[in-house]
C-alpha positions in Angstrom: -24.3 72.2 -22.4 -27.1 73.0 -24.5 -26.1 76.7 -26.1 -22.3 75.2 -26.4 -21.2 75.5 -29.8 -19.6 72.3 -29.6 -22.8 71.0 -28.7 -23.6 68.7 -31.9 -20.6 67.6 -32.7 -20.6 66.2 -28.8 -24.3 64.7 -29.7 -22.3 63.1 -33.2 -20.4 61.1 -31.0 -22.4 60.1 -28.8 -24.5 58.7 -31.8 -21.4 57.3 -32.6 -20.9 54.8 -30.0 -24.7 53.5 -30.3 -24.6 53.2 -34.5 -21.2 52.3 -34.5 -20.9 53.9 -38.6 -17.6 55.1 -38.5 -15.9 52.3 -39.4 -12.7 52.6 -42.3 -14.4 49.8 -44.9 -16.7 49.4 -46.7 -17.9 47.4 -50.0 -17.0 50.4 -52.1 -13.6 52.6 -51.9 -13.0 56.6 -53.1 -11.3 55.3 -56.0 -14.3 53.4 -57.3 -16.5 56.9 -57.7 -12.6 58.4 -59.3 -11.6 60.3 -56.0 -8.1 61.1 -55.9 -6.2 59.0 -53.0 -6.0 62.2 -51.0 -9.7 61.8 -50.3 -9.5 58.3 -48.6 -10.3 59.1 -45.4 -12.8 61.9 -46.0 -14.9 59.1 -48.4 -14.9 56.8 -45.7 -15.4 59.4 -42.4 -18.3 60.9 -44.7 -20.5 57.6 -45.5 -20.3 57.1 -41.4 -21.4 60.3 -40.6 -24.4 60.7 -42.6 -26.6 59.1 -40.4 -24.9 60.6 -36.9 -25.2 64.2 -38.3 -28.6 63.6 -38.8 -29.8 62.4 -35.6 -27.2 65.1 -34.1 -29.1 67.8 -36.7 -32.5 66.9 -34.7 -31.6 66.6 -31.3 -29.4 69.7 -31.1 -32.2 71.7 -33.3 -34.7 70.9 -31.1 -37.1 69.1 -33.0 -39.3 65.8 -32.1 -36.7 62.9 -31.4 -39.2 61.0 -34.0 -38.1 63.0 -36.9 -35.2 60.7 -36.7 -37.1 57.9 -38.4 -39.6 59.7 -39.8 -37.6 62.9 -41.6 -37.8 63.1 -45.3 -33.9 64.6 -45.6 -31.1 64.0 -44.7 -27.7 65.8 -44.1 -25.3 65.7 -45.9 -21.5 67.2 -47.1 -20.6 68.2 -51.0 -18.6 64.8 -51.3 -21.7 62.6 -50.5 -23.9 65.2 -52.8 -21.6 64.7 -55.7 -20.8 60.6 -55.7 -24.8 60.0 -54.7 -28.5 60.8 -55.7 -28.9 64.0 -53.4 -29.6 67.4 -53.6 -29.1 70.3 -51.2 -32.3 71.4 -50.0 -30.8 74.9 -49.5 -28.6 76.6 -51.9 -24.8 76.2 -50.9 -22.9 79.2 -50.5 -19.3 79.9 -50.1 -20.1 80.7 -46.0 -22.8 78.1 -45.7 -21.2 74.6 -43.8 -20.1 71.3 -45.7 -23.2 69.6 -44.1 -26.0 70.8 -45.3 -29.8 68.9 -45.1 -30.4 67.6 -48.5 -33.0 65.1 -49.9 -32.6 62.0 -52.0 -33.6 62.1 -55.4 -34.1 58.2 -55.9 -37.5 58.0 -54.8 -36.9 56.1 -51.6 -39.8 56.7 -48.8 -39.4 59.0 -45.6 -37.9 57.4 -43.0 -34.9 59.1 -41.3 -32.2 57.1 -40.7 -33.8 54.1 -41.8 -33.4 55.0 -45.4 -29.5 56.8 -45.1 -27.3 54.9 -47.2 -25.1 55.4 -44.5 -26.6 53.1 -42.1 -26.9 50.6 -44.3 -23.6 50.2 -45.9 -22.6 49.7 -42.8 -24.8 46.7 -42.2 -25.6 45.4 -45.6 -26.7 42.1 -46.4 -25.5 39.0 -48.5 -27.7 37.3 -51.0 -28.7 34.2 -48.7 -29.1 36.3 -45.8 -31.6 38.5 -47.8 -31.9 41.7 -45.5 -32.8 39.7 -42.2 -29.4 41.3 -40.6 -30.9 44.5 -41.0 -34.3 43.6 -39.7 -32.0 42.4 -36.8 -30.1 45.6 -36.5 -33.3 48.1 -36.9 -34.2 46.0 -33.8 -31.2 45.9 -31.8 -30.0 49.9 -32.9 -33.7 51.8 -31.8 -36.0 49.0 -30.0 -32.8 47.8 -27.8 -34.6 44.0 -28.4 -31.3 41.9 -29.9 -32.9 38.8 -31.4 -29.6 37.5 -31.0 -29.6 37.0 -27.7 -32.8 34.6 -27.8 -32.2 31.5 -26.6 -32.3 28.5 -29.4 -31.9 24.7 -29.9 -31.7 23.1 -33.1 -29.8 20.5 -35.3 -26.7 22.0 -37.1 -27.6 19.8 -40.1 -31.5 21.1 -40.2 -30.7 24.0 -41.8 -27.5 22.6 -44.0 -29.6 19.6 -45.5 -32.6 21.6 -46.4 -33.6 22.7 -49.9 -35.7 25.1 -48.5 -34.2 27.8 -46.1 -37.3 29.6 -46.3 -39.6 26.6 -45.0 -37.6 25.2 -42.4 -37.2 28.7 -40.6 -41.0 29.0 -40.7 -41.7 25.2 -39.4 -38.8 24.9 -36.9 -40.4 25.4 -33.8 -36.8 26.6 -32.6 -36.7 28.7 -35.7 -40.1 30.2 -35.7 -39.6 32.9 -32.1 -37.1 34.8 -34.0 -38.2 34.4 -37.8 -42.1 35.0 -37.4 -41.1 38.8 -36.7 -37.7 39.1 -38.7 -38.7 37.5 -42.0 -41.9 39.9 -42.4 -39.5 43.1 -41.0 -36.7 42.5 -43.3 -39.7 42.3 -46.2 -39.4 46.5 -46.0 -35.6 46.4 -46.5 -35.6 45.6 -50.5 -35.7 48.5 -52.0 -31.8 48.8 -50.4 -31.5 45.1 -52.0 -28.1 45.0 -54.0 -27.8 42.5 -56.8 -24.0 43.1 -56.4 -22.5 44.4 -53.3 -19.5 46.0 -54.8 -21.3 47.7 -57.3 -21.4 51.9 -57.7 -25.0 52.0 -59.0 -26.4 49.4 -57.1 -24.9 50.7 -53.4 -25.4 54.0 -54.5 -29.4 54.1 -55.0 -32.2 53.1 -53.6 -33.9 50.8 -55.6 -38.0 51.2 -55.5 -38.7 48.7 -57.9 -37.5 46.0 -55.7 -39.7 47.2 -52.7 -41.4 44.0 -53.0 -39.0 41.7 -53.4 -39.3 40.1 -50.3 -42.4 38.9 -50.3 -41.6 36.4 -53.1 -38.1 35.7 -51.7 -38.6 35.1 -48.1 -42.0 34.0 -48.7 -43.6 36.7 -46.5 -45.3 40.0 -46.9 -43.5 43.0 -45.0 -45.1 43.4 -41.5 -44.2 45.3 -38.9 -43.7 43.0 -35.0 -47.1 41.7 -36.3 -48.4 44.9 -38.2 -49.0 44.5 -41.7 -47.4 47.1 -44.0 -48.6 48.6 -47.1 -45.0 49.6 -48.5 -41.5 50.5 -47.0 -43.3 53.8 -46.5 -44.4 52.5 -43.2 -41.6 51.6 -41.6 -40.8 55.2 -40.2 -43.9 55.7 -38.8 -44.5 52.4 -37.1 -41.5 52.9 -35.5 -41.8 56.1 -34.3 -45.2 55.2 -33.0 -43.2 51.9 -31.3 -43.2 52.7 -27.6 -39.8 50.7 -27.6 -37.9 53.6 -29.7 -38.8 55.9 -27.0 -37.8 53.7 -24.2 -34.7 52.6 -25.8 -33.6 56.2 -26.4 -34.1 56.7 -22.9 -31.7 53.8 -22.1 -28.7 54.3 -24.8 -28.5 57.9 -23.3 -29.0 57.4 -20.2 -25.8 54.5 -20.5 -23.7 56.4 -22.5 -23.8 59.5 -20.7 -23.6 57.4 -17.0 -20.4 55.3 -19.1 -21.7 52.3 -17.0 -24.0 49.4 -17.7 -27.3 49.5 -16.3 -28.5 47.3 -13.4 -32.1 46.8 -12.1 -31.6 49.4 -9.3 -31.9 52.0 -12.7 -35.4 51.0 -13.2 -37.3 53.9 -11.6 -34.5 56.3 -12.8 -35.1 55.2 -16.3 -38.7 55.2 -15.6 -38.7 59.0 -14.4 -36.3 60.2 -17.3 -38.9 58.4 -19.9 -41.1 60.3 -18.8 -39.9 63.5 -18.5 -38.6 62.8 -22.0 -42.4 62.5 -23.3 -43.5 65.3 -20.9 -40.8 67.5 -23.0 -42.3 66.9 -26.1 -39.5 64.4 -27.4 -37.2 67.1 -27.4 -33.8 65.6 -27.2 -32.8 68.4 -24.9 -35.5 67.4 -22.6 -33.7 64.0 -21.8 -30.5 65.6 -21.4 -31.3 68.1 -18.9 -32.8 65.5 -16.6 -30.1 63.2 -17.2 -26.9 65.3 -16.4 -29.0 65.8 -13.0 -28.8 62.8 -12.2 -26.2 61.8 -9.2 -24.8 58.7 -11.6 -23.9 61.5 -13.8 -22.7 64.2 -11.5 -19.7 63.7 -9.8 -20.1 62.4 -6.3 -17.8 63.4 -2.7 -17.9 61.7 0.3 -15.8 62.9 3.6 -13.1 60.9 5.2 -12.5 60.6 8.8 -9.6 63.1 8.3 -12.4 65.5 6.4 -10.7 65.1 2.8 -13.1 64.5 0.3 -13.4 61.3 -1.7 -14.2 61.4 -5.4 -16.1 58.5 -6.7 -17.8 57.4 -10.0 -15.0 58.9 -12.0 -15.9 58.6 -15.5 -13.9 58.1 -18.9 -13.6 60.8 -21.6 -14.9 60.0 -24.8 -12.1 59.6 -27.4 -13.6 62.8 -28.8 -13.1 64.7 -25.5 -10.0 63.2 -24.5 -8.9 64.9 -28.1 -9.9 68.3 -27.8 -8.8 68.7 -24.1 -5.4 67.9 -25.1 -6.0 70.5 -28.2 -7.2 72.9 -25.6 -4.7 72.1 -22.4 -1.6 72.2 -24.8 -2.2 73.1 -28.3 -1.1 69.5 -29.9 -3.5 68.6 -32.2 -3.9 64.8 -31.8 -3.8 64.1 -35.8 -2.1 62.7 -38.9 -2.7 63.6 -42.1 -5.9 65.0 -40.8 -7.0 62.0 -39.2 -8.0 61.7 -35.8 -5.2 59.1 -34.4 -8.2 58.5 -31.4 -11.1 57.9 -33.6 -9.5 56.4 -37.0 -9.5 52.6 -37.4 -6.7 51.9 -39.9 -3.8 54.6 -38.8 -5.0 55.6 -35.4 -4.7 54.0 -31.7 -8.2 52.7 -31.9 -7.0 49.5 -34.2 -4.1 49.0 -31.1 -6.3 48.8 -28.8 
């Protein structure tokens, strides 16, 4: 599984299904950087990707699952390079790949995935929600705590008759669980703060000089579940150093690759494959070995009364998988107009279903 060539793409979408980035729309279209109509789909498949091939770029190189929100690059294809603030950091070539790591030239802080512009056109924010959906995402995506599934009580009109958003959430009592730790955390997001959200210089850069935005909008200086936080350029690190990421890394594997939910039976599973995960240095690979040993991931027989074997736990192919086995079984290439009819939102079988 490991020494496969087709190993990182496989890891790409996985990553996939837990960002959820390839989506076909976004605030901003080919046409608005001047690409021809022709390049639709590759704009749209490229923004999504960014982040994916990133994390896929670390766990299939081998390096410290941490460099995913801590790296200072990113990686990225020629299209992305030429319609955003990036530069290769090694010298294309006619042989070299499309996707290449590069760095951003805009002066945004380290950080991984947490500063792609990838992941966050995907979940951008609106002016009155000011950044706390990403606070809530960041959360949700590598700490696997949804703040949306707190329970709360409240008047509708409390927050529709106030003049001050800002106030009531931080003197609610039914307001303050969830706002104490998202107001502070969505602080650190400002520097991806977009006067205009169908703008082409706004989406396009990183904007340092409103890094501290949010402490005079929301009221609060950035902090990080409690933490304070000297500048954006913390955010990486504290999550890295969150034992959370690690634990939740454990668990989004562990589901996807099992394709079932996880019940409380899992716990000393998930418990044994966390650790083996640190006891591997964080190496991606680590995790996976353990994982496909597993018998929720390995196909399991049982024997019959007549002696005929009974498989159970059959699994689902990924949409990815169930493409290239019918490429490989029959030679149909499972496309139109270069798009993947599986995995394409707009002219594939993923809007049917």
């Amino acid at each position: 599984l490991l020494e496969d060539s087709r190993h990182e793409d496989q890891l790409r979408s996985i990553f996939s299904e837990w960002l959820l980035t390839q989506v076909e729309q976004f605030n901003l279209k080919h046409s608005d950087y001047g690409l021809p109509d022709e390049q639709s789909y590759h704009f749209l498949r490229s923004v999504g990707e960014e982040p994916l091939r990133l994390m896929a770029h670390v766990g299939s190189s081998d390096l410290p699952w941490t460099d995913v929100v801590t790296a200072d690059y990113t990686i990225a294809n020629r299209l992305l390079m030429d319609i955003w603030p990036l530069i290769p950091l090694v010298e294309p070539s006619e042989t070299s790949p499309d996707w290449l790591p590069a760095q951003y030239t805009d002066e945004r802080p380290s950080g991984g995935v947490l500063m792609t512009n990838g992941l966050w056109w995907r979940y951008f924010t609106t002016p009155n929600n000011n950044n706390r959906s990403r606070a809530a995402q960041l959360s949700n995506l590598f700490l696997c705590e949804n703040l949306l599934q707190r329970p709360i009580r409240f008047s509708a009109t409390a927050l529709i008759e106030a003049d001050n958003i800002n106030n009531v959430v931080q003197t609610d009592p039914a307001c303050i669980g969830c706002h104490n730790v998202l107001d502070p955390l969505a602080s650190a997001f400002f520097g991806f703060w977009w006067f205009d959200i169908y703008d082409v210089s706004e989406l396009s850069s990183y904007h340092p000089e409103r890094e501290f935005l949010g402490e005079s909008t929301l009221d609060q200086p950035m902090s990080y579940f409690g933490q304070p936080m000297n500048s954006p350029a913390d955010l990486g690190p504290m999550v890295a150093q969150d034992g959370r990421f690690i634990s939740c890394t454990v668990t989004r594997m562990t589901q996807m690759l099992w394709k079932r939910e996880l019940i409380v039976d899992d716990f000393n599973q998930l418990v044994y494959l966390q650790e083996m995960f640190k006891n591997g240095d964080l190496r991606l690979s680590a995790l996976l070995e353990h994982i496909v040993l597993t018998s929720s991931y390995r196909a399991q027989f049982t024997i019959d009364a007549s002696n005929s074997p009974i498989e159970h736990r059959l699994k689902l192919l990924q949409p990815n998988q169930l493409h290239s086995t019918v490429q490989i079984l029959t030679g149909f290439n499972w496309s139109e107009d270069d798009r993947p009819l599986l995995t394409s939102d707009n002219n594939g079988y993923r809007r049917m279903l």
